[in-house]
N, C-alpha and C positions, 0 to 999 in steps of 0.2 A: 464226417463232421470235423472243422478242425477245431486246434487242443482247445484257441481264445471259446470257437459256440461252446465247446463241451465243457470246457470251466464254469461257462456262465449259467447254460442248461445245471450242472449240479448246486450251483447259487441256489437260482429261484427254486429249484425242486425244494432248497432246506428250508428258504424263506414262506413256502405253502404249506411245512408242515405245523401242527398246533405246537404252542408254545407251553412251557409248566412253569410256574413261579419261580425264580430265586430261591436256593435251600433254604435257608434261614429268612426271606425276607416274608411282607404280609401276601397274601393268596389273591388279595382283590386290590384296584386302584383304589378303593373306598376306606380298606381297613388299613391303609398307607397313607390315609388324611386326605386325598384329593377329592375332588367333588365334579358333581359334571354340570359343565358350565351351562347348559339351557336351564337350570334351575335357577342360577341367581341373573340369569339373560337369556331370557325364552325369545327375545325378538332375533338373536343371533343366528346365523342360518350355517347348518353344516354340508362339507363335501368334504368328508374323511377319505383321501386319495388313499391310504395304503389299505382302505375297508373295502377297495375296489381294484380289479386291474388297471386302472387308470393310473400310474405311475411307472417311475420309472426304471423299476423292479422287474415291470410288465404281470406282475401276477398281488394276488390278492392275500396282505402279510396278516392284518388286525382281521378277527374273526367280526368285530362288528363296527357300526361308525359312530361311535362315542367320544367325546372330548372333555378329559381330565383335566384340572389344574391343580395347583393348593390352591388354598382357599381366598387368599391374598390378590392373586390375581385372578382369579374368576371376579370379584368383584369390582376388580380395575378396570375388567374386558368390560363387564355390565355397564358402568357407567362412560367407555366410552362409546361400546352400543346406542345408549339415551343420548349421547350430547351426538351421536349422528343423525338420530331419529329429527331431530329436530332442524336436522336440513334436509331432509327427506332421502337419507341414506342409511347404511346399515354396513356392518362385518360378512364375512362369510368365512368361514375357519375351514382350513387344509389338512391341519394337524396341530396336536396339542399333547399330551402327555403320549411317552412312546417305553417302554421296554427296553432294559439293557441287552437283551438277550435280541433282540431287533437291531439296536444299533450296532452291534458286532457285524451282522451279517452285512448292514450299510455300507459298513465300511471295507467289509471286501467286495462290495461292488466299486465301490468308489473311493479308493485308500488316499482322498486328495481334502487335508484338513481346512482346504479355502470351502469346502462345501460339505464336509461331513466331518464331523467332532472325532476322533481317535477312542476307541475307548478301550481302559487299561482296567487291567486288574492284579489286587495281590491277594494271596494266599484266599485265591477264589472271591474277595469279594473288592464290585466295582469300585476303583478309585478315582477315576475318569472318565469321561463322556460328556453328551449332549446335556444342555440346558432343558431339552426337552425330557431326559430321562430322570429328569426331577422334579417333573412337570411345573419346573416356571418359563415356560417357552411356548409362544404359540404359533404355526402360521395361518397367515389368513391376505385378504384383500377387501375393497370395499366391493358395494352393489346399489344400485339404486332401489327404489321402494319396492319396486318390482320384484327383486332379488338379481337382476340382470346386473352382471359383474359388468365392473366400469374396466375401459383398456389400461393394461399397464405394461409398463417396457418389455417384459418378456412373461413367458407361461411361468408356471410355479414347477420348482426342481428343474430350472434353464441351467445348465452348470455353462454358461455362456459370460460374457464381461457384462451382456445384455441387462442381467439378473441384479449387478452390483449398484449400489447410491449414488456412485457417481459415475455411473454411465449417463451420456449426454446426448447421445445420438433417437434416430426414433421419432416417431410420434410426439411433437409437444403438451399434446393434451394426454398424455399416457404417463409423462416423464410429472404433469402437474398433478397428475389423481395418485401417484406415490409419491409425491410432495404429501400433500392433504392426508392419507395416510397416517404416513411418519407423523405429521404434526398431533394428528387423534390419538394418536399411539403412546407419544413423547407428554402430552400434556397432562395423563394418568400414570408417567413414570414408568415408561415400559421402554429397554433399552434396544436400538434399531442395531442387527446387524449388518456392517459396511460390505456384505461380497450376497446379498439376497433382501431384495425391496419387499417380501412378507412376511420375514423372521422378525420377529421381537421379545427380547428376555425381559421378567419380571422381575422388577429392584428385591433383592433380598434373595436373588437364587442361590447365590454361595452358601447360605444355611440351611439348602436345602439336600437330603442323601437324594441320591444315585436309585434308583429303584426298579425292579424286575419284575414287577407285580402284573399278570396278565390281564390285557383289556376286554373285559367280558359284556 
C-alpha cells in the first residue's frame, strides 16, 4: 500500500468510529438549542450524505440522517420550502448541523480553506470552524414535486471550479436551477457561499458557538 492510500485508509478508519460529546459542551444537538428541521418543514426532503457512504469520505461519518439547525433558520428553510411548494418545487438538504470533532477530521482530508473551513482550537476549546458547526449552515439543492433533484453544474462536494457561483460553463439550464436556488435562498436571508452552489449560512451565525454535540 503506498504511504498517500495508507494515510488515507487510517482517515476514514477514524472517521467510522463513534464520536463522544465535547468535554464541557451539551450531550445532544437538542440540549445545544438546535432543532430538527422536518418539524418546523416536514415537506423538506433529506439525503444526509455523511449518514451514508455516499460522500466523499467514502465511508459512513453521522450515525444517523438527521438535520439540525438553530432555530432561526430552520424557520427560514420552512418558509422557503412553502414559497417553493408553490411552484411545484421543493429543497432537498445534504447537510446541516455537523460536529466539531467531524470537521477536524474534514479538514485533514481536505486541508484546502476554499472547500473546507480550518478549524482551530484554544486551550481545547473550538475557536474556529465551519458555519455548519454552529448549525447555521446548510447544504442542500432543489427537486421537483416528485422529489427528482433538478441538474445543477456539478454534484455536491465537487471540489472542482464546476461547484463555484461563478462558474459559467455547463449545461445552461443547470447554471439557471442554481440561479433560482440562490434567489430562494437569498430572499429568507440566507448568505450564498462564492466557491459551492448548495452552501448557504444563516444571518446571525456569528452569534452563534462552535458546538461538538453528537448527532443522534
Amino acid at each position: 500500500m503506498r504511504r498517500r492510500d495508507a494515510a488515507l485508509f487510517v482517515l476514514w478508519m477514524l472517521l467510522a468510529l463513534p464520536l463522544a460529546a465535547g468535554a464541557a459542551g451539551p450531550a445532544t444537538p437538542e440540549a445545544a438549542g438546535l432543532v430538527d428541521v422536518t418539524k418546523p418543514a416536514p415537506g423538506v426532503r433529506l439525503d444526509i450524505r455523511y449518514a451514508t457512504p455516499n460522500n466523499f469520505t467514502k465511508v459512513t461519518v453521522y450515525p444517523a440522517a438527521r438535520c439540525y439547525l438553530r432555530d432561526d433558520v430552520a424557520k427560514r428553510l420552512a418558509r422557503v420550502q412553502a414559497d417553493l411548494e408553490k411552484q411545484g418545487l421543493g429543497l432537498k438538504v445534504y447537510d446541516c448541523y455537523r460536529p466539531f470533532s467531524i470537521q477536524k477530521k474534514f479538514w485533514a482530508l481536505v486541508p484546502n480553506e476554499d472547500w473546507v473551513a480550518k478549524p482551530e482550537e484554544k486551550d481545547g476549546k473550538p475557536v474556529s470552524g465551519s458555519k455548519h458547526n454552529r448549525g447555521a449552515a446548510v447544504d442542500l439543492t432543489l427537486v421537483d414535486a416528485a422529489g427528482n433533484e433538478l441538474p445543477m453544474p456539478s454534484g455536491f462536494d465537487d471540489f472542482t471550479e464546476k461547484a463555484r457561483r461563478d462558474y459559467a460553463g455547463g449545461d445552461k439550464a443547470a447554471l439557471e436551477n442554481s440561479r433560482k436556488l440562490k434567489a430562494a435562498m437569498k430572499k429568507e436571508g440566507f448568505e450564498p457561499l462564492p466557491t459551492e452552489w448548495w452552501h448557504f449560512d444563516g444571518p446571525g451565525w456569528q452569534g452563534y458557538e462552535l458546538l461538538d454535540a453528537p448527532i443522534n
